[in-house]
C-alpha positions as CSV (number, residue, x, y, z in Angstrom):
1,X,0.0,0.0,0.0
2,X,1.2,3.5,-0.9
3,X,-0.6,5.9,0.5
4,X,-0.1,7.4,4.0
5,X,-3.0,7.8,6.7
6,X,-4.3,10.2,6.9
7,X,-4.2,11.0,3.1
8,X,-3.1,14.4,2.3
9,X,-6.9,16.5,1.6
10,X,-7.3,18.0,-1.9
11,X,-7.7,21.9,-2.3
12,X,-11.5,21.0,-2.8
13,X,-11.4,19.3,0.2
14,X,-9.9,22.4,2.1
15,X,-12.0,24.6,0.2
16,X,-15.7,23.2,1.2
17,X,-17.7,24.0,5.0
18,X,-18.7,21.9,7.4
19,X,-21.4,22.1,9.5
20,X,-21.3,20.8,13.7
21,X,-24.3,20.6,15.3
22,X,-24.0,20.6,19.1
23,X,-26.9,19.3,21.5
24,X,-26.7,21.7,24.9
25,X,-28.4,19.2,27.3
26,X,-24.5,18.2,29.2
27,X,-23.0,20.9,27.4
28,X,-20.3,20.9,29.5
29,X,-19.7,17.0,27.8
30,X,-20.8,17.9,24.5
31,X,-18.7,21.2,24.3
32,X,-15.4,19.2,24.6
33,X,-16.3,16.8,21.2
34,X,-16.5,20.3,19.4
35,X,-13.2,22.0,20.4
36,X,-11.4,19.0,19.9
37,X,-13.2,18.9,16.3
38,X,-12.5,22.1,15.7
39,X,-8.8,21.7,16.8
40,X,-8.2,18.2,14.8
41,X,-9.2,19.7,11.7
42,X,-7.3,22.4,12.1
43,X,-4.5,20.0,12.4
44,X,-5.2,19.0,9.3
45,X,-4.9,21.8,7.4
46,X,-8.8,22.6,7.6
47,X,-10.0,26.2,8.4
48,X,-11.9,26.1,12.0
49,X,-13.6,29.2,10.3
50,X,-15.2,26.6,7.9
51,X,-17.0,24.9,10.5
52,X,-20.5,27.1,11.4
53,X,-21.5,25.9,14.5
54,X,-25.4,25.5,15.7
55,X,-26.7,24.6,19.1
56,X,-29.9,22.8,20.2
57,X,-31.5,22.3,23.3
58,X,-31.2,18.5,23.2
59,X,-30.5,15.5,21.3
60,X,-33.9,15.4,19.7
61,X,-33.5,18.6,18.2
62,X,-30.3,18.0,15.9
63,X,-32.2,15.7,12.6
64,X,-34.5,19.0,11.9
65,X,-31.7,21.1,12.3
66,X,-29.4,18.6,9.9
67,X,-31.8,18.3,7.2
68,X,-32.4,22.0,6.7
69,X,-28.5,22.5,7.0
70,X,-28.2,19.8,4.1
71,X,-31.2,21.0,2.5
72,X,-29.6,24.5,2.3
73,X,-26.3,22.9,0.2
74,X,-23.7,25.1,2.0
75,X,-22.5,22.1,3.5
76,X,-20.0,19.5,2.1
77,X,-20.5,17.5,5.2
78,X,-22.4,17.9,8.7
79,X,-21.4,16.7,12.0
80,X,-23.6,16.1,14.9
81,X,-22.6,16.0,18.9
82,X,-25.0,15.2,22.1
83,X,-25.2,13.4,25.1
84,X,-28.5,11.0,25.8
85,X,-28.2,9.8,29.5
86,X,-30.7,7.1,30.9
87,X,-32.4,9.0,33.5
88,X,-33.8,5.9,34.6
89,X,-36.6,5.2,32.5
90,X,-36.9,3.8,29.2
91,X,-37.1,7.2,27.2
92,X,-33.1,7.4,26.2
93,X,-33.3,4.3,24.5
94,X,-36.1,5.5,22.3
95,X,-34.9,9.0,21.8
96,X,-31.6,8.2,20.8
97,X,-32.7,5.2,17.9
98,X,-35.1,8.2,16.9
99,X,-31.9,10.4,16.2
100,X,-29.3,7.6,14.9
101,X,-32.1,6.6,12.3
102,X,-33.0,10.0,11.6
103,X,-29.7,10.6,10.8
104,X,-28.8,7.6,8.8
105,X,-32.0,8.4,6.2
106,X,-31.4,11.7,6.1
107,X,-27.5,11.5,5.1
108,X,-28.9,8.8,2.0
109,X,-32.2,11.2,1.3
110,X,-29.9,14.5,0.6
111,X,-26.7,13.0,0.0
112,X,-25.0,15.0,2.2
113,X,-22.6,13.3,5.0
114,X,-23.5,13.1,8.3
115,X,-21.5,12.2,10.8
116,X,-22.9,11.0,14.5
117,X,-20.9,11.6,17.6
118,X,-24.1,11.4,19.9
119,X,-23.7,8.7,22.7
120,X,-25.6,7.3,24.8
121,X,-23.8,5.4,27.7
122,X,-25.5,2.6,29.5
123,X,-25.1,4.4,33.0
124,X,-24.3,7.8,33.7
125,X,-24.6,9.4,37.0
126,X,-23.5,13.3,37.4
127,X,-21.3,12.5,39.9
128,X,-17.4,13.3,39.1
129,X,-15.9,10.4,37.8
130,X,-18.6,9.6,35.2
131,X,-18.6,13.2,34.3
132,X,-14.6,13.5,34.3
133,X,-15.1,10.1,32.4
134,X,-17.2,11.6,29.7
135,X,-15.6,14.8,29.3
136,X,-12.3,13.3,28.1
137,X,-14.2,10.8,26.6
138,X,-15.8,13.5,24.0
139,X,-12.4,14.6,23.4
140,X,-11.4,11.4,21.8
141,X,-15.1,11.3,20.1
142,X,-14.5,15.1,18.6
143,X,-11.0,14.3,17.3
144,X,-12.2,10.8,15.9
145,X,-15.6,12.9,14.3
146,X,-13.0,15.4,12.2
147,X,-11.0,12.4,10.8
148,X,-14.3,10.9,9.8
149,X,-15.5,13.8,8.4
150,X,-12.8,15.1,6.1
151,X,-11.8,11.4,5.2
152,X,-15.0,11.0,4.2
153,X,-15.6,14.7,2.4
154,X,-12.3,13.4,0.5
155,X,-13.3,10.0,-0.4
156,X,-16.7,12.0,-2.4
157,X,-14.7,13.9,-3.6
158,X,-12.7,11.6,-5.8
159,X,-15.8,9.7,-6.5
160,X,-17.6,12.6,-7.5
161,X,-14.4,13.6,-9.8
162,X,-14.3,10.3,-10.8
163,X,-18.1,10.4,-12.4
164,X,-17.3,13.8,-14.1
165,X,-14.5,12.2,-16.3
């Protein structure tokens, strides 16, 4: 194999926006995935002033707010971050298959990438390990989120170069 990982991005690549839509229910959490986004694309020779950032109140918010970003086709890719917790009844379970399949239909519908970094631990309690646990946690999600994206905004790239010819 030849190429290197991560591949080099293509001045298309670094030329397109990205959208990151941030759930604020644990936005203490949630607000760590994004600046660690932000900073690995940066990294990787991404603008962080390409990245528009929106914020909903919750988790259930983000596939309206995804489909009229992809709708609007500003966005080469968009990339969504939240934080379900089981508060002890059934509802997380529910709310975050609503999201995850929202999601999935809505990135085939539009043909627009998006990217899920919305968890949904089996336990959390807000005490400070589990938060301290989740926090750093986030980090790693944010940083694995920008080398999904981009790899991914590259990868349609060549394929949609690859149709032109």
């Amino acid at each position: 194999m030849n190429q290197s990982y991560p591949p080099q991005l293509s001045p298309q690549t670094l030329s397109q926006r990205i959208a990151f839509i941030r759930a604020d229910w644990h936005g203490d959490i949630v607000g760590n995935c994004h600046a660690a986004f932000l900073e690995a694309v940066s990294e990787r020779g991404f603008s962080a002033d390409q990245v528009d950032t929106f914020t909903v109140p919750g988790v259930f918010e983000i596939p309206l707010q995804a489909k009229l970003l992809a709708k609007s086709g500003r966005y080469a890719a968009i990339v969504a971050s939240g934080f379900v917790v089981d508060g002890g009844i059934y509802r997380h379970d529910f709310v975050s298959t609503a999201v995850i399949d929202a999601l999935m239909a809505l990135q085939l519908e539009q043909e627009v990438p998006v990217l899920s970094a919305v968890l949904t631990p089996h336990h959390f309690h807000e005490h400070e390990a589990h938060t301290a646990f989740f926090r750093q946690h986030f980090l790693t999600k944010g940083r694995e989120a920008a080398e999904a994206c981009l790899t991914t905004m590259e990868n349609l790239n060549q394929v949609r170069k690859l149709s032109a010819d």
